[in-house]
HTML snippet that shows the backbone in 3Dmol.js (N, CA, C, O; Angstrom):
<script src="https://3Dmol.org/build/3Dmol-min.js"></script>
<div id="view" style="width:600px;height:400px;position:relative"></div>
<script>
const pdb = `
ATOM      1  N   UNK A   1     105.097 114.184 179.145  1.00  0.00           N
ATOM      2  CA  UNK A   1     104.254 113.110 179.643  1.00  0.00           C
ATOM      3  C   UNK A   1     103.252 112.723 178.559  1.00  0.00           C
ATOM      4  O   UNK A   1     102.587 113.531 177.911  1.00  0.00           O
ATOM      5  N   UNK A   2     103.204 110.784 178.376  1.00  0.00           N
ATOM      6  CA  UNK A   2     102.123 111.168 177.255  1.00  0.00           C
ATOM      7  C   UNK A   2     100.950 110.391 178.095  1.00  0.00           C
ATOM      8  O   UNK A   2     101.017 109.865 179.206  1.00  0.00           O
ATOM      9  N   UNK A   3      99.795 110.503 177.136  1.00  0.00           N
ATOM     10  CA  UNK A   3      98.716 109.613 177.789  1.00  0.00           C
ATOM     11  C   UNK A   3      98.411 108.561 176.687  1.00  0.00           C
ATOM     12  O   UNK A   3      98.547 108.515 175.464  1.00  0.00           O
ATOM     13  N   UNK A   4      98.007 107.856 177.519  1.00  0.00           N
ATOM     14  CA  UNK A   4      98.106 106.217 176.856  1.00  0.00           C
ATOM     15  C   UNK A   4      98.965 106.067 175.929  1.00  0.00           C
ATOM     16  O   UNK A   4      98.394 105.371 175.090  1.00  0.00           O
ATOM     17  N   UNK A   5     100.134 106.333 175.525  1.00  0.00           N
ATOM     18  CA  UNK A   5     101.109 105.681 174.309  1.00  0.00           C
ATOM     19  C   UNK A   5     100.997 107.340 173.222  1.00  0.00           C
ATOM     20  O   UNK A   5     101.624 107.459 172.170  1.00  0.00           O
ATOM     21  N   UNK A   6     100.001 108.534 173.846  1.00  0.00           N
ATOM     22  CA  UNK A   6      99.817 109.675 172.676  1.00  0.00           C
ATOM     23  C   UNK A   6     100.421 110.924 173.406  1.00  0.00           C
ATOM     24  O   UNK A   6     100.938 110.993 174.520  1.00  0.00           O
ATOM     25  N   UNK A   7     100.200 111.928 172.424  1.00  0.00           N
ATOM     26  CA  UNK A   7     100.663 113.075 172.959  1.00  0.00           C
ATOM     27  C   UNK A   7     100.565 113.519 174.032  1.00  0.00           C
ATOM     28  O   UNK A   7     101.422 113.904 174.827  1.00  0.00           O
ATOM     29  N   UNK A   8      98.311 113.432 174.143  1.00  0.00           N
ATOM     30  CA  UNK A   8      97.926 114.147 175.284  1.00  0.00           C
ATOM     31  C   UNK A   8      96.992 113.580 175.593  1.00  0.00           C
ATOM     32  O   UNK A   8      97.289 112.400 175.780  1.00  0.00           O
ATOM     33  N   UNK A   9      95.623 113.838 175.818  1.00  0.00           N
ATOM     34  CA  UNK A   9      94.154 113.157 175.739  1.00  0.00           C
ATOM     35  C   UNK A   9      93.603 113.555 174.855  1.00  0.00           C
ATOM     36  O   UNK A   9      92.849 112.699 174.391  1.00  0.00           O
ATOM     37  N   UNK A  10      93.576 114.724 174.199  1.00  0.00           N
ATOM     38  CA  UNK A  10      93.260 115.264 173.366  1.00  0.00           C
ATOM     39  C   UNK A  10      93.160 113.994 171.813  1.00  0.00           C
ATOM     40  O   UNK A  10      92.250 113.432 171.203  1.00  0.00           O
ATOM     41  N   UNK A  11      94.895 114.044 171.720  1.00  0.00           N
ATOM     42  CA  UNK A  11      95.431 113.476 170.530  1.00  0.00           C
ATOM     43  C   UNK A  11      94.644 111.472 170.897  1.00  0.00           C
ATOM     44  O   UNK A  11      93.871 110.789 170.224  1.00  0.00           O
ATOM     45  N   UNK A  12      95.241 111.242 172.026  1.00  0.00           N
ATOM     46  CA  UNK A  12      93.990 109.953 172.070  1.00  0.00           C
ATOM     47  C   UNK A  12      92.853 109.980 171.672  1.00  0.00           C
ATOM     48  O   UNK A  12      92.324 109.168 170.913  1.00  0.00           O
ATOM     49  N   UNK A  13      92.408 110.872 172.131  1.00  0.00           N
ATOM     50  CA  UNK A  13      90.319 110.426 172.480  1.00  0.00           C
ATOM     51  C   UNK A  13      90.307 110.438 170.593  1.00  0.00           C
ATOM     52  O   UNK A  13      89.887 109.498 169.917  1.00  0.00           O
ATOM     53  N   UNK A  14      90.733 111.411 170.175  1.00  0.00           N
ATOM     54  CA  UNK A  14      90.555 111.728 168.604  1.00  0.00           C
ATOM     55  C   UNK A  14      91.281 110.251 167.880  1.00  0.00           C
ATOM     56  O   UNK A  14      90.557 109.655 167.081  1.00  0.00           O
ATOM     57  N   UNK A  15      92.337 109.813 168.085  1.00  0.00           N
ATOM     58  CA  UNK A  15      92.658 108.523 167.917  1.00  0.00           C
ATOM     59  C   UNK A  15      91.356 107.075 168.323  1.00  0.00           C
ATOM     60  O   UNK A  15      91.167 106.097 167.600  1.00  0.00           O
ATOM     61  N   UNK A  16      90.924 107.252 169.126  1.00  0.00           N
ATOM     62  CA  UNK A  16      90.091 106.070 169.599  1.00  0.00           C
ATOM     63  C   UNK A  16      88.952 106.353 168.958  1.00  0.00           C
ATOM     64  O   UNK A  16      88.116 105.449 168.969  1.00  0.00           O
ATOM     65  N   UNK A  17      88.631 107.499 168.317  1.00  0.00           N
ATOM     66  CA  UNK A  17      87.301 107.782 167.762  1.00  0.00           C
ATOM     67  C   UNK A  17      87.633 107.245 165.862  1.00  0.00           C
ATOM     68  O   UNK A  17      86.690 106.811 165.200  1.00  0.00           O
ATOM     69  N   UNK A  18      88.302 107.307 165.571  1.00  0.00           N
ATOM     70  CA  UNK A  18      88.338 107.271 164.227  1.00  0.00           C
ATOM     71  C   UNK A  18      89.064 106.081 164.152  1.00  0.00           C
ATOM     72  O   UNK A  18      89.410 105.645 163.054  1.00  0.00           O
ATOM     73  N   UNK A  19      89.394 105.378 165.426  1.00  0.00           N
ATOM     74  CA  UNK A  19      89.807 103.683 165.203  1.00  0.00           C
ATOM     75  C   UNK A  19      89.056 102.885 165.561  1.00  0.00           C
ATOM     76  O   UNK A  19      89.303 101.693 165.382  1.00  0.00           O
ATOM     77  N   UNK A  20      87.843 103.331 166.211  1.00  0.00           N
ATOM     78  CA  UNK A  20      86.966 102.718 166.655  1.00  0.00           C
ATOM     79  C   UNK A  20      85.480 102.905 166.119  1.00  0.00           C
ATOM     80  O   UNK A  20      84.708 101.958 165.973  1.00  0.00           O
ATOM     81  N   UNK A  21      85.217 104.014 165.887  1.00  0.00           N
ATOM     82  CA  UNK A  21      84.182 104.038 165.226  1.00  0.00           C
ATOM     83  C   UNK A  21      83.845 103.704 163.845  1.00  0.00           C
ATOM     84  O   UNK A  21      84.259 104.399 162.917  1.00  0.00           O
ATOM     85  N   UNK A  22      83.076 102.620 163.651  1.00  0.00           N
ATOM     86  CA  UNK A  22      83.003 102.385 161.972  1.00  0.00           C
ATOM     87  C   UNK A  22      82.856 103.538 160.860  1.00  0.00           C
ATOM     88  O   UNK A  22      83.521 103.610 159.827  1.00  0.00           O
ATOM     89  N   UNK A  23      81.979 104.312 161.229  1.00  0.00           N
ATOM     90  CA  UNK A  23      82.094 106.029 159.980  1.00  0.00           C
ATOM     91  C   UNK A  23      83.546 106.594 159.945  1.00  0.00           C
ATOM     92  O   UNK A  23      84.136 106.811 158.887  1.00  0.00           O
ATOM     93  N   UNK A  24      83.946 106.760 160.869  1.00  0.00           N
ATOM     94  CA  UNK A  24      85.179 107.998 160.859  1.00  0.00           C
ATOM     95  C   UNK A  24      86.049 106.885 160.376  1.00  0.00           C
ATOM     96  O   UNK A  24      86.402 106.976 159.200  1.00  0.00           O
ATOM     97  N   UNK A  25      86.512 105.733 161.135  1.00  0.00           N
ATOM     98  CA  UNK A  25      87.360 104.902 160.093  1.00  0.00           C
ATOM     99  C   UNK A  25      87.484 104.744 158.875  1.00  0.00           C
ATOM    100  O   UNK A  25      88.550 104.853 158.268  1.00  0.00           O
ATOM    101  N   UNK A  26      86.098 104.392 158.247  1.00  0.00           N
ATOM    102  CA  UNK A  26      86.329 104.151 156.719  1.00  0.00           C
ATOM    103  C   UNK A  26      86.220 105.511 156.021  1.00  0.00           C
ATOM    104  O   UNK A  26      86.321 105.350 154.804  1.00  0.00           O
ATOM    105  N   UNK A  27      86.026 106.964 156.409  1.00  0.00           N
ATOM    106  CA  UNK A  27      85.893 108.122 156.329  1.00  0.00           C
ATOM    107  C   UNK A  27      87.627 108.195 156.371  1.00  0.00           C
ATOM    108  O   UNK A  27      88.134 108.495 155.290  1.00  0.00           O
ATOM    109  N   UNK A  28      88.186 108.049 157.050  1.00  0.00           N
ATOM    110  CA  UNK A  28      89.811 108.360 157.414  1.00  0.00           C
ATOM    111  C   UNK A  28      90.097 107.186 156.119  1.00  0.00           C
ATOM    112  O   UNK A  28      90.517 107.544 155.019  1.00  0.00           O
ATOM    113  N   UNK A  29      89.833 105.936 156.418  1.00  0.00           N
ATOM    114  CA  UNK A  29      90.833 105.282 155.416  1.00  0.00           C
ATOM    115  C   UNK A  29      90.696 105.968 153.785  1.00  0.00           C
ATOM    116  O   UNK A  29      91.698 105.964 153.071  1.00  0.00           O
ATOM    117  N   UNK A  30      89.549 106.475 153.337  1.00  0.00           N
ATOM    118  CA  UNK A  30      88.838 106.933 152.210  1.00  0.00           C
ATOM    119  C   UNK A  30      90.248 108.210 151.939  1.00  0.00           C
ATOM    120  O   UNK A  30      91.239 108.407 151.235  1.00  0.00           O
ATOM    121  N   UNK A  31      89.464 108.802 153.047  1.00  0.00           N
ATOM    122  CA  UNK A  31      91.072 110.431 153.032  1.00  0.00           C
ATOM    123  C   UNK A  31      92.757 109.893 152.748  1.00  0.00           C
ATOM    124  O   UNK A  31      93.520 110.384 151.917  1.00  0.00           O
ATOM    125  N   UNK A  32      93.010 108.939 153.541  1.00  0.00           N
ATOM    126  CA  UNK A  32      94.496 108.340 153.885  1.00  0.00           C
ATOM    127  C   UNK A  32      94.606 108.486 152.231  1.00  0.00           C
ATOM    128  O   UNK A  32      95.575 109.174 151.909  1.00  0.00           O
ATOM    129  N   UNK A  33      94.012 108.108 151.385  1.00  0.00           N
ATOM    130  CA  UNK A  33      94.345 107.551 149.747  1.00  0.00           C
ATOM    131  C   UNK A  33      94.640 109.287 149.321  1.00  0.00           C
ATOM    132  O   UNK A  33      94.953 109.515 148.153  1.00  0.00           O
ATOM    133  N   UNK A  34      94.522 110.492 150.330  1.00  0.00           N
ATOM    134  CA  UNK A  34      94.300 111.636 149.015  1.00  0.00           C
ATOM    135  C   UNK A  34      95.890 112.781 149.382  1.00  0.00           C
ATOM    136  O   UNK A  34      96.025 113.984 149.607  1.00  0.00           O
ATOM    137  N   UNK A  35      96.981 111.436 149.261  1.00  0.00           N
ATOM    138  CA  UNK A  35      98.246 112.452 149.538  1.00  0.00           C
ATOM    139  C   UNK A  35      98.986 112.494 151.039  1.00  0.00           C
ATOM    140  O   UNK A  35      98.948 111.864 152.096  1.00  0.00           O
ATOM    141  N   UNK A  36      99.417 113.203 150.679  1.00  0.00           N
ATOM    142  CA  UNK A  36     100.343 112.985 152.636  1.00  0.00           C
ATOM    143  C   UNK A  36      99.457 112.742 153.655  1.00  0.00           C
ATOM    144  O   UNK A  36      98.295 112.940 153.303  1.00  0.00           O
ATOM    145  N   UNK A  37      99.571 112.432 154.644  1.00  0.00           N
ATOM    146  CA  UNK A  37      99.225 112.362 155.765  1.00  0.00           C
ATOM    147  C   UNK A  37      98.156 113.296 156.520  1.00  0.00           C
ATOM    148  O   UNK A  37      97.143 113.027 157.164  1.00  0.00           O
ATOM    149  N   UNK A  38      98.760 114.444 156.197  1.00  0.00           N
ATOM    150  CA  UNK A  38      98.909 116.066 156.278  1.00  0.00           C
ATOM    151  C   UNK A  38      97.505 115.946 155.339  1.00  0.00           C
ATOM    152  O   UNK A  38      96.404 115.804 155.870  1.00  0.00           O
ATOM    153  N   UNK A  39      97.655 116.009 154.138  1.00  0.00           N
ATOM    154  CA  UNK A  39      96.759 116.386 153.092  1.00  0.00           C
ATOM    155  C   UNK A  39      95.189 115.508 153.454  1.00  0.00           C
ATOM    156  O   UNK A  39      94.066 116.000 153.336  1.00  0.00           O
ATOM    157  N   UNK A  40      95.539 114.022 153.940  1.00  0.00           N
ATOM    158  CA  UNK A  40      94.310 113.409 154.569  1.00  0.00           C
ATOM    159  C   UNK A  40      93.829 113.830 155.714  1.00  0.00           C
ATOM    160  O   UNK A  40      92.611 113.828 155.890  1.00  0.00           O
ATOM    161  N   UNK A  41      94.546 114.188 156.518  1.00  0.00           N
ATOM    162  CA  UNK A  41      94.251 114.810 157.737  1.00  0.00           C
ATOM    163  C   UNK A  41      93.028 116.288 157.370  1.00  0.00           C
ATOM    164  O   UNK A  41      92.016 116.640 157.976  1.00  0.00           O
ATOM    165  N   UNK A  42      93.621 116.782 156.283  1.00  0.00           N
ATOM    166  CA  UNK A  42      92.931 118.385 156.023  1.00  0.00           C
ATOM    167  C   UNK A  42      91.673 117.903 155.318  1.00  0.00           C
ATOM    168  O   UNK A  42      90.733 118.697 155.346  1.00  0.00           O
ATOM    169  N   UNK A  43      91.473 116.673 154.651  1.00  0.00           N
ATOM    170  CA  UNK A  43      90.451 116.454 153.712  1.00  0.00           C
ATOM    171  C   UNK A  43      89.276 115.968 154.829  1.00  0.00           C
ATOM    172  O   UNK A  43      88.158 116.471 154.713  1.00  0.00           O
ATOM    173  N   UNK A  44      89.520 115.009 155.890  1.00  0.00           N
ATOM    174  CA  UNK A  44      89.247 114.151 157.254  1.00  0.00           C
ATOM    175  C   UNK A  44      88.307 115.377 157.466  1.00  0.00           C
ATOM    176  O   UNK A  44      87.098 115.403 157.235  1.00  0.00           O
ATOM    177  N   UNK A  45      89.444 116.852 158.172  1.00  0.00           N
ATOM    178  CA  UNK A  45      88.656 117.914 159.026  1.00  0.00           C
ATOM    179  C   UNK A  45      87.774 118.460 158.215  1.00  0.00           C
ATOM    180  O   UNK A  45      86.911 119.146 158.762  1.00  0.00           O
ATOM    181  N   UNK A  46      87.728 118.322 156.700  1.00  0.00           N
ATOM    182  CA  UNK A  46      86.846 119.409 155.955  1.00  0.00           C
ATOM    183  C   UNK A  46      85.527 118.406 155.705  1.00  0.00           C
ATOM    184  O   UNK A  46      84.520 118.974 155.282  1.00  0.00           O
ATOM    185  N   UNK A  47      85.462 117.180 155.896  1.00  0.00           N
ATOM    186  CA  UNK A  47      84.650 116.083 155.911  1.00  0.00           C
ATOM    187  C   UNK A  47      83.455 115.747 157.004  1.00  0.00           C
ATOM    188  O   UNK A  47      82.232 115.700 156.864  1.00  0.00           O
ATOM    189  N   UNK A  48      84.003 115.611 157.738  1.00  0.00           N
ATOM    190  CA  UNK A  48      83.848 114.750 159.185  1.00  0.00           C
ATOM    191  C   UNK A  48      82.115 115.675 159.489  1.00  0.00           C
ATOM    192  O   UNK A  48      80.990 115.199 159.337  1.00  0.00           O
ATOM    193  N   UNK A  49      82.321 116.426 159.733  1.00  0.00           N
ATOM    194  CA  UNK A  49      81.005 117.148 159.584  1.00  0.00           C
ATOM    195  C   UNK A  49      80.902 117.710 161.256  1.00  0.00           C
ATOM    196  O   UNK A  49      79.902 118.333 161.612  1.00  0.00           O
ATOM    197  N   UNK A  50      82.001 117.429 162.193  1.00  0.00           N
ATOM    198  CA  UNK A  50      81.894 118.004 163.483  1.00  0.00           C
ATOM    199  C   UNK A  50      83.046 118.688 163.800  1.00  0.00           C
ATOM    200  O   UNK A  50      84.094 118.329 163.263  1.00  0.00           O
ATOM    201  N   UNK A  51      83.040 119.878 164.803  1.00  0.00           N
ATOM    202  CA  UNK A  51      84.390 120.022 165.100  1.00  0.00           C
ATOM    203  C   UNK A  51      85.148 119.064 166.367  1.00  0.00           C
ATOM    204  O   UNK A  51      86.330 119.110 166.708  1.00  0.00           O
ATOM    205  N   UNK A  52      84.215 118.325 166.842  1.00  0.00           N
ATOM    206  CA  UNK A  52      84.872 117.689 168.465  1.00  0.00           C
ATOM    207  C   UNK A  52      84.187 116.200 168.259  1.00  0.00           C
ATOM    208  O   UNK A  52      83.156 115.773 167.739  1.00  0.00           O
ATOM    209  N   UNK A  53      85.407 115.602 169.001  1.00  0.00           N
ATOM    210  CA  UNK A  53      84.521 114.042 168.703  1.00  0.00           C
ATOM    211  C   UNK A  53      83.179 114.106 169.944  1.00  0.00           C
ATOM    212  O   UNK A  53      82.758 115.157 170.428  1.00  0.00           O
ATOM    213  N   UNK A  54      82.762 112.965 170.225  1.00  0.00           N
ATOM    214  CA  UNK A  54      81.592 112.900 171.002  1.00  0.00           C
ATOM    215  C   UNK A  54      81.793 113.052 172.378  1.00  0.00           C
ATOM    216  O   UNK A  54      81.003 113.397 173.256  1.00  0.00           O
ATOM    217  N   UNK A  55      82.997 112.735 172.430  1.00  0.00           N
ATOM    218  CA  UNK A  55      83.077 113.326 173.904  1.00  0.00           C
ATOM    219  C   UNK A  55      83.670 114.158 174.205  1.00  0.00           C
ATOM    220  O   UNK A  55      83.905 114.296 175.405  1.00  0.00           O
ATOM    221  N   UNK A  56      84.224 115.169 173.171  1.00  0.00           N
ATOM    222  CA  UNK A  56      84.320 116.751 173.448  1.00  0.00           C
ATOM    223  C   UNK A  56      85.441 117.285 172.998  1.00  0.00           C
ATOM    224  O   UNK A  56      85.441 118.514 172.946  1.00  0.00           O
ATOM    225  N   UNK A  57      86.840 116.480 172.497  1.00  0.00           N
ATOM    226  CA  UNK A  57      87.929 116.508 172.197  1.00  0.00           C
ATOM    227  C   UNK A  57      87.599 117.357 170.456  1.00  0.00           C
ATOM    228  O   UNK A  57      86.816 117.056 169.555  1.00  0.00           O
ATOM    229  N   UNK A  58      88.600 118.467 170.593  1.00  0.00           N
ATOM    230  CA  UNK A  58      87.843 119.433 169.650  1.00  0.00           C
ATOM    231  C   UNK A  58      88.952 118.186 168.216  1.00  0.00           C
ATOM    232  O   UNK A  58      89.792 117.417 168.683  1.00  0.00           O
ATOM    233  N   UNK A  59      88.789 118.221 167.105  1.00  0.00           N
ATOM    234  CA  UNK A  59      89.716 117.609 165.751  1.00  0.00           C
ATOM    235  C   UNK A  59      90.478 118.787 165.541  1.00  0.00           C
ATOM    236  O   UNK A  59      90.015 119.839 165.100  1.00  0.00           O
ATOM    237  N   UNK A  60      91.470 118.619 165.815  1.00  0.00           N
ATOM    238  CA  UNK A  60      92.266 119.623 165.346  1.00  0.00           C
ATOM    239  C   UNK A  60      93.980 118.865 164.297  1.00  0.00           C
ATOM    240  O   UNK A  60      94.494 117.750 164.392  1.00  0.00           O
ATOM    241  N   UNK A  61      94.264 119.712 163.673  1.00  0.00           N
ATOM    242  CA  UNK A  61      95.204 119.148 162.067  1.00  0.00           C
ATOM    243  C   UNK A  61      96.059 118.267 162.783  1.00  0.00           C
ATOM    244  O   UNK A  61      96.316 117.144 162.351  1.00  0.00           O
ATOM    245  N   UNK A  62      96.707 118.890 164.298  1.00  0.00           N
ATOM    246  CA  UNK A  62      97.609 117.655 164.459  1.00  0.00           C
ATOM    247  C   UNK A  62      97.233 116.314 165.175  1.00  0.00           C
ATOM    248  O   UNK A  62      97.990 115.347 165.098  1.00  0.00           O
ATOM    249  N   UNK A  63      95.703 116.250 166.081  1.00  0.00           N
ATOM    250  CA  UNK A  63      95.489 115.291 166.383  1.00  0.00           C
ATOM    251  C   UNK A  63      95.094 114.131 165.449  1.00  0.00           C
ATOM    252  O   UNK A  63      95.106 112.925 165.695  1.00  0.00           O
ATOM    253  N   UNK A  64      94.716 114.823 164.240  1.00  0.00           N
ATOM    254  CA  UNK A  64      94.203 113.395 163.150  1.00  0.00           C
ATOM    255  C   UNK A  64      95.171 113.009 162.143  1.00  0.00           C
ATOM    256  O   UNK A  64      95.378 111.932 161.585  1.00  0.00           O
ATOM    257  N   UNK A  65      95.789 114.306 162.034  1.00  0.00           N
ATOM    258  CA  UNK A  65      97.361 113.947 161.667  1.00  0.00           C
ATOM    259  C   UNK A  65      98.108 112.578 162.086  1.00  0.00           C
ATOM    260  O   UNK A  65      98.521 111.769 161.256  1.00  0.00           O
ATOM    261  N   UNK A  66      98.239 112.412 163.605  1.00  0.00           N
ATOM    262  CA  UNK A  66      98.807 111.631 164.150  1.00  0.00           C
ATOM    263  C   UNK A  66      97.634 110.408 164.486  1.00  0.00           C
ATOM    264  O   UNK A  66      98.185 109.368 164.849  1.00  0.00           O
ATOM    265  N   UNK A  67      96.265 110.331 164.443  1.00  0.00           N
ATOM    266  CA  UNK A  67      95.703 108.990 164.451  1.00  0.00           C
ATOM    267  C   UNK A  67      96.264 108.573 162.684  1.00  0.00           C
ATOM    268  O   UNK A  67      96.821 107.515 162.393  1.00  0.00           O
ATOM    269  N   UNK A  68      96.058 109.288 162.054  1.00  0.00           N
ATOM    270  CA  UNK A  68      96.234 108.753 160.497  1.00  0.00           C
ATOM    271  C   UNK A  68      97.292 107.954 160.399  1.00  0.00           C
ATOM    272  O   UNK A  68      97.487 107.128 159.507  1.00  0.00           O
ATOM    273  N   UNK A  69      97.827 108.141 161.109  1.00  0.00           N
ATOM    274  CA  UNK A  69      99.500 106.885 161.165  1.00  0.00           C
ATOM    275  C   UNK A  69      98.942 105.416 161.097  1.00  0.00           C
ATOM    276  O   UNK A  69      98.006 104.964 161.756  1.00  0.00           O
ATOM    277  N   UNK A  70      99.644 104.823 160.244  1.00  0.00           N
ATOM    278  CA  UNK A  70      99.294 103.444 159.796  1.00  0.00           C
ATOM    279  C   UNK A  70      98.054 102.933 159.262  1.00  0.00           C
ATOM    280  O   UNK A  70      97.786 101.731 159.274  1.00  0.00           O
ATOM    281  N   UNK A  71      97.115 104.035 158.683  1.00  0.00           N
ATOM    282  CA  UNK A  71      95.907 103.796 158.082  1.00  0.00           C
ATOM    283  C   UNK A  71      96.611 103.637 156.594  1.00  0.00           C
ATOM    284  O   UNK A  71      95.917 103.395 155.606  1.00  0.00           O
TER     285      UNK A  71
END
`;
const viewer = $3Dmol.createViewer("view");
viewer.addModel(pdb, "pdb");
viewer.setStyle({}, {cartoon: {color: "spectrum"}});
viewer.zoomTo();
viewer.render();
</script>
């Protein structure tokens, strides 16, 4: 079962935060430039400066993994 078009809620809320919020976006697009997907994703989590977006959804490798798609 997914939620909204994603894995889980998890993998959303972390999607809507870094597509929607102006910091984490241009923070993600900045990472997207440093290698796989994978490799932006790891640079994103060592960055970002939180472990959970604001409304509680912890960042974890595969949820930003999978917002990073098409950045």
């Amino acid at each position: 079962m997914s939620y909204n078009g994603h894995k889980n809620w998890n993998h959303w809320n972390v999607s809507l935060w870094i597509h929607n919020d102006e910091v984490l976006y241009r923070l993600a697009r900045r990472c997207a430039n440093s290698g796989t997907r994978r490799q932006a994703a790891e640079t994103f989590l060592e960055l970002v400066g939180s472990p959970k977006t604001p409304d509680g959804a912890p960042y974890s490798l595969s949820s930003v993994t999978a917002a990073m798609r098409g950045l």
